[in-house]
C-alpha positions as CSV (number, residue, x, y, z in Angstrom):
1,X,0.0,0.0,0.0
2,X,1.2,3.5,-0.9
3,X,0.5,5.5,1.8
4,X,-0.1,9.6,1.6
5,X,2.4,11.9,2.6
6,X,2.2,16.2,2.5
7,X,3.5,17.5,-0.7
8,X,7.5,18.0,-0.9
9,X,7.9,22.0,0.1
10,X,5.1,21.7,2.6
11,X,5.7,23.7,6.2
12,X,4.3,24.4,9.5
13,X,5.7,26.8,11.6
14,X,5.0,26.8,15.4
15,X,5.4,30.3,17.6
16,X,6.2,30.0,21.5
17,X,7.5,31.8,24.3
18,X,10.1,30.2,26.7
19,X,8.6,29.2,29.8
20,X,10.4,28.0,33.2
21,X,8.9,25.0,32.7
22,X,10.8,24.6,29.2
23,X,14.7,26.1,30.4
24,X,17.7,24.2,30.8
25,X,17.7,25.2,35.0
26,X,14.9,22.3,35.5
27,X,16.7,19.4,34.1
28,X,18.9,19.5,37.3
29,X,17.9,16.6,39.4
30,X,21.3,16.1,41.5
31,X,23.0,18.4,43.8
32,X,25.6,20.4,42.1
33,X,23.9,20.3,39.3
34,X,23.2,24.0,37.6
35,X,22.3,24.7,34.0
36,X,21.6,28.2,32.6
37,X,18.0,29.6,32.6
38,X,17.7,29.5,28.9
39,X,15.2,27.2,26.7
40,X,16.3,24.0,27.0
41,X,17.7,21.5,24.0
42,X,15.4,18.8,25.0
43,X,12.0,21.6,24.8
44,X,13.5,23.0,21.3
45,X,13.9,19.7,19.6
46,X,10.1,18.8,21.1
47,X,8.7,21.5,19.9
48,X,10.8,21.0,16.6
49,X,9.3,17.6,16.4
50,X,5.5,19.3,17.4
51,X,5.9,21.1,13.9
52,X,6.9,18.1,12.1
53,X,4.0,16.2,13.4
54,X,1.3,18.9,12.4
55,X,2.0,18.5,9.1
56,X,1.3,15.0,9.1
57,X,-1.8,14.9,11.3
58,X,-4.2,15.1,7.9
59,X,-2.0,11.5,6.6
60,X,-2.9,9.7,10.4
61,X,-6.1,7.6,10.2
62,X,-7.6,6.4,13.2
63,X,-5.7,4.9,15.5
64,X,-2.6,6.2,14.2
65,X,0.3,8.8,15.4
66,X,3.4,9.9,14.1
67,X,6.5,9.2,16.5
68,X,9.8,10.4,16.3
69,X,12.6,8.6,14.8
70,X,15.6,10.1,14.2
71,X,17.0,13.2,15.3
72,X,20.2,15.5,13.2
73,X,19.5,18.6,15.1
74,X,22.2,21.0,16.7
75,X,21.1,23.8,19.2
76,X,23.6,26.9,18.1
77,X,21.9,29.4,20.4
78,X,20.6,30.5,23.8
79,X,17.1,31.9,23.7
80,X,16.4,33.6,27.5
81,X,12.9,32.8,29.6
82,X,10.6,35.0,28.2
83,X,11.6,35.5,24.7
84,X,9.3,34.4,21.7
85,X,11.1,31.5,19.4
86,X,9.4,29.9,16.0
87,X,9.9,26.1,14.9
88,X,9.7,25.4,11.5
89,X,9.1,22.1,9.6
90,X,9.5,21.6,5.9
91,X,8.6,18.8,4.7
92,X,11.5,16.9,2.2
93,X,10.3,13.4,1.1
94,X,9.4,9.7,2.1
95,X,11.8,7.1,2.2
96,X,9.7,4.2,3.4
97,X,8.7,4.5,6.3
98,X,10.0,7.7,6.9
99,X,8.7,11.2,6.5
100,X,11.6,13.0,6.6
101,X,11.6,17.1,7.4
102,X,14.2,19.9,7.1
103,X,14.2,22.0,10.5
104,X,14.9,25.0,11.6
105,X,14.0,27.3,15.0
106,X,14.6,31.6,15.4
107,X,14.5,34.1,18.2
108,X,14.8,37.7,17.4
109,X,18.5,37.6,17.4
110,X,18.4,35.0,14.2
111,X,18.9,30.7,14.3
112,X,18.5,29.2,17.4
113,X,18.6,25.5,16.0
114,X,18.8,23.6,12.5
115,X,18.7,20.0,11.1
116,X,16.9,17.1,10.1
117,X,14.1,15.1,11.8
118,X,12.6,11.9,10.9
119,X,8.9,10.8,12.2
120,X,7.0,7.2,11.1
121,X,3.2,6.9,10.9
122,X,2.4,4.1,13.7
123,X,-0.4,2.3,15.3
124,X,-0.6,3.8,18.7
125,X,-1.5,0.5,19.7
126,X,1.1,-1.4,18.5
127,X,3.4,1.3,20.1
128,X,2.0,1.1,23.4
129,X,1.6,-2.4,23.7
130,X,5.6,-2.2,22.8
131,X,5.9,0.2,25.8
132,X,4.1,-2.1,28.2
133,X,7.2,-4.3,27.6
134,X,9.4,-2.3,29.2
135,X,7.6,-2.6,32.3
136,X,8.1,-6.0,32.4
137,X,10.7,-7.1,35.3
């Protein structure tokens, strides 16, 4: 079966602002640990990968999601608490069973992030009962 994909050129573009909840300061779990009050890698790549998704949210039927699976990005520069940043997702082609997007994320002061991200079209069941297994002992 050949299955849909968004037309090559296709984009979505995502605006935020950075939120404490989303800076670097609350991944530290350990004492000693300290990490700047800036958006976080792990916030700008998910929010990367929310832009990427929305454009293949009219291919899903029901039942199905898109997960992440692969990630080229690199995070080039600090974007402060407070400040407005835009995600954007361009879609580049399918290689079986990949959707594969060109990404890119700006604050006022220019590129805050760039790369590639892969997502697949899944069952969420099949993906979930997957997950179960890791709760296995």
């Amino acid at each position: 079966m050949t299955r849909s994909a968004p037309e090559a050129g296709a984009t979505a573009t995502l605006e935020l602002t950075v939120s404490p909840a989303m800076a670097a300061s609350r991944l530290a779990c350990a004492p000693g640990e300290r990490y700047p009050e800036v958006l976080s890698t792990p916030s700008l790549i998910g929010h990367l990968e929310r832009a990427c998704a929305r454009l293949l949210e009219p291919f899903l039927a029901a039942g199905e999601l898109s997960v992440g699976a692969r990630i080229e990005v690199v995070h080039v520069a600090p974007t402060a608490v407070g400040a407005t940043f835009r995600c954007h997702a361009t879609f580049v082609g399918l290689e079986a069973p990949l959707y594969w997007f060109d990404v890119r994320a700006e604050d006022a002061a220019g590129t805050i992030g760039k790369g590639r991200i892969a997502r697949a079209i899944v069952e969420e069941a099949a993906i979930m009962s997957r997950a179960a297994r890791s709760l296995a002992p």
